[in-house]
FIFI-805848 format. One record per residue (C-alpha): chain; residue in one letter; x, y negated, z. Coordinates in steps of 0.2 Angstrom, whole numbers, plus 5000, padded with zeros to 4 digits. Example, Ala and Ser with C-alpha at 12.3 -4.5 7.8 and 13.67 -1.06 7.14 Angstrom:
REM residues 2
<atom><chain>A</chain><resn>A</resn><u>5062</u><v>5022</v><w>5039</w></atom>
<atom><chain>A</chain><resn>S</resn><u>5068</u><v>5005</v><w>5036</w></atom>
***
This chain:
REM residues 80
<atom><chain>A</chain><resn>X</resn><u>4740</u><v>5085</v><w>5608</w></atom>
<atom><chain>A</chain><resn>X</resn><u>4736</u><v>5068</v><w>5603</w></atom>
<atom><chain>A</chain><resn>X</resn><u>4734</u><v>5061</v><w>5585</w></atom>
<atom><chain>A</chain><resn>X</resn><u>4732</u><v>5045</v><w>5578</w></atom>
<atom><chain>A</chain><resn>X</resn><u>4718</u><v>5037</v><w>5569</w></atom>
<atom><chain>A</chain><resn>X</resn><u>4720</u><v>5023</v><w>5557</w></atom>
<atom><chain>A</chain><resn>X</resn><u>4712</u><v>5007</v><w>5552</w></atom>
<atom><chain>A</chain><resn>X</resn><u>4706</u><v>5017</v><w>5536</w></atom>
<atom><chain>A</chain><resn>X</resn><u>4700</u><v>5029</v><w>5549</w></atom>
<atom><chain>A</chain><resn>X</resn><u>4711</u><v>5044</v><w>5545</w></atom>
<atom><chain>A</chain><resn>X</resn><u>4720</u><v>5056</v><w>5555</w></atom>
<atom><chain>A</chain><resn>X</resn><u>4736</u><v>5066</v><w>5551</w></atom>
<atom><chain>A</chain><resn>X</resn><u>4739</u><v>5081</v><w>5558</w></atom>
<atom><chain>A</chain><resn>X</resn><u>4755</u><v>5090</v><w>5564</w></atom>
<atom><chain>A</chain><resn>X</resn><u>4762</u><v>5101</v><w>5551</w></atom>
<atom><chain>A</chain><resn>X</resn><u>4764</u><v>5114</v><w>5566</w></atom>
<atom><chain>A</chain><resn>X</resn><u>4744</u><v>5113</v><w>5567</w></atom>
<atom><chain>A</chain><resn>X</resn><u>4741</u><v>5113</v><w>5548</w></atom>
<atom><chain>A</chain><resn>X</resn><u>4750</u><v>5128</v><w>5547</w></atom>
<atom><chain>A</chain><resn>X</resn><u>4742</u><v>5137</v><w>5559</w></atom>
<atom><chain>A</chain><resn>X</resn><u>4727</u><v>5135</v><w>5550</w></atom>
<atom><chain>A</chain><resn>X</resn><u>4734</u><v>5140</v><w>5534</w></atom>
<atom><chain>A</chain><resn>X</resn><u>4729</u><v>5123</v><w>5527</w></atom>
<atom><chain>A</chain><resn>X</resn><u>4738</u><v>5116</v><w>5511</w></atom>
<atom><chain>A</chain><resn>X</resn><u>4736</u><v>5100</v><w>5502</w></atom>
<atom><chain>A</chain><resn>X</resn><u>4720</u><v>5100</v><w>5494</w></atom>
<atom><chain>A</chain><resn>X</resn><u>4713</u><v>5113</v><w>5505</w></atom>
<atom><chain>A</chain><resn>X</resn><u>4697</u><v>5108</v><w>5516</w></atom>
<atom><chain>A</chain><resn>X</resn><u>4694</u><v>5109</v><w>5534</w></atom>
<atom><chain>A</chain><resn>X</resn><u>4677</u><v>5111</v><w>5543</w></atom>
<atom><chain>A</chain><resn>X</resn><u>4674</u><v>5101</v><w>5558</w></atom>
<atom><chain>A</chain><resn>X</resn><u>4659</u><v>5108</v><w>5567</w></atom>
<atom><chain>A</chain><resn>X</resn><u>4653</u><v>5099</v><w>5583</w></atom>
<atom><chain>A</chain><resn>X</resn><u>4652</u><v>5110</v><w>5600</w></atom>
<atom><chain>A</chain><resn>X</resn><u>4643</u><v>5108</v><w>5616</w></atom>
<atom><chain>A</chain><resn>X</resn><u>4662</u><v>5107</v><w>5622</w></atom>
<atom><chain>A</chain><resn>X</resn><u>4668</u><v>5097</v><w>5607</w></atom>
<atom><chain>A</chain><resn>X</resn><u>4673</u><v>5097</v><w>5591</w></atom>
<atom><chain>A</chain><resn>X</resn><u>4681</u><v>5112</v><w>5581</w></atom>
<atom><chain>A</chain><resn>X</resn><u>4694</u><v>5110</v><w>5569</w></atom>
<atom><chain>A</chain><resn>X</resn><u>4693</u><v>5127</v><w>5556</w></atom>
<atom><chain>A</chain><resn>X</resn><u>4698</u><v>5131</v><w>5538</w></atom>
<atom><chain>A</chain><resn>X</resn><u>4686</u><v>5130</v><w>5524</w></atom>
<atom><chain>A</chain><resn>X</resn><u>4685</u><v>5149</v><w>5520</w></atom>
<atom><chain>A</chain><resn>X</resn><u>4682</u><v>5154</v><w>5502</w></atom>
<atom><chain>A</chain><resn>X</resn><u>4666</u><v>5158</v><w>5495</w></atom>
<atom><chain>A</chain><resn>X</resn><u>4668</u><v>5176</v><w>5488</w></atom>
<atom><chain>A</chain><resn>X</resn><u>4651</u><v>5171</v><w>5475</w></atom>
<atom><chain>A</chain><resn>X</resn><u>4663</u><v>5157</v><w>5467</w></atom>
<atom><chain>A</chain><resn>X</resn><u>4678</u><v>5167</v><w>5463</w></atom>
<atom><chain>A</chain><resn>X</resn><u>4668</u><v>5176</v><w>5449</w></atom>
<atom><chain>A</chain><resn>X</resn><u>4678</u><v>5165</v><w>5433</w></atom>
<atom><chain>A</chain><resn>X</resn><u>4693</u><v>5173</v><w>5440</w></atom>
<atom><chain>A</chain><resn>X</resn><u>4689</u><v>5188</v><w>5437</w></atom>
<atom><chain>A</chain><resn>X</resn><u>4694</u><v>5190</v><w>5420</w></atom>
<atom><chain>A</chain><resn>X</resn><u>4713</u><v>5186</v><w>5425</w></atom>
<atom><chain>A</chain><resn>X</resn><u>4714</u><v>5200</v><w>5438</w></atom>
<atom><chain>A</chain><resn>X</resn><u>4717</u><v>5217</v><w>5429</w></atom>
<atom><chain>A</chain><resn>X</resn><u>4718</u><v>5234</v><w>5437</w></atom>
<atom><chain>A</chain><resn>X</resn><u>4735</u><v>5244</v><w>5438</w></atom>
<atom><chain>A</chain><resn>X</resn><u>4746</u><v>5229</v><w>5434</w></atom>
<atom><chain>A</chain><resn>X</resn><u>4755</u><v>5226</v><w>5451</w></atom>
<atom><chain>A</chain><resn>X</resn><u>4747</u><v>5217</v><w>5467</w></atom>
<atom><chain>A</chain><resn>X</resn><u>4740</u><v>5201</v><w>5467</w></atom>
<atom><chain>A</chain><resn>X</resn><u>4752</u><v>5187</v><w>5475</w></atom>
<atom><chain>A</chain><resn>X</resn><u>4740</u><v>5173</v><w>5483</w></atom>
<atom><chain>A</chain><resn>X</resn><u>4757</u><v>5161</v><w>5485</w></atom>
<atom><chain>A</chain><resn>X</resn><u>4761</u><v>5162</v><w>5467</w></atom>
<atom><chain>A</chain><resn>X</resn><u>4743</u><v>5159</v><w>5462</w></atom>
<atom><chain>A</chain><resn>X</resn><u>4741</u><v>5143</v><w>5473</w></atom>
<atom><chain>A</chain><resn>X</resn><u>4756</u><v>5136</v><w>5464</w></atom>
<atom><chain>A</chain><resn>X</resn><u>4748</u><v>5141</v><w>5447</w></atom>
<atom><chain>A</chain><resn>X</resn><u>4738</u><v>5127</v><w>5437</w></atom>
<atom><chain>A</chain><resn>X</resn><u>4719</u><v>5130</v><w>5441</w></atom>
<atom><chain>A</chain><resn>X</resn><u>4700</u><v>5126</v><w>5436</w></atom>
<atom><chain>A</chain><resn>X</resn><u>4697</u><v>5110</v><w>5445</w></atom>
<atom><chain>A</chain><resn>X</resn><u>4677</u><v>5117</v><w>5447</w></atom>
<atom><chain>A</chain><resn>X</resn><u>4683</u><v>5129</v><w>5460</w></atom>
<atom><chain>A</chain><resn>X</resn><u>4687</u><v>5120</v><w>5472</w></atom>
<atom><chain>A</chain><resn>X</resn><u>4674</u><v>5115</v><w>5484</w></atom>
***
């Protein structure tokens, strides 16, 4: 698969790719460099971080939908 870069240096990716990653706008990705290359992978989340979001998760009141909370406002200081 071949991508473009731009004059300002920037790449887009197919959306096919993206969501193979699981990756959403705003969402980092790690490029790591490989004796064979580069390697494209999601940021994962750093469980230490999630600590603030603890006080709006509650016990015995349903499952916790991870769709509906991307599209909910959030704290702009978790994100990496």
């Amino acid at each position: 698969m071949l991508v473009k870069v731009t004059s300002k240096r920037q790449v887009t990716f197919p959306a096919r790719v993206l969501d193979a990653l699981g990756a959403r706008p705003g969402d980092r990705l790690l490029l790591e460099e490989t004796p064979d290359g580069f390697l494209l992978c999601p940021r994962r989340i750093d469980a230490g971080r999630l600590a603030p979001l603890r006080k709006k998760l509650q016990r015995g009141h349903g499952s916790f939908d991870i769709h509906a909370f991307r599209e909910q406002p959030h704290d702009p200081s978790l994100r990496d």
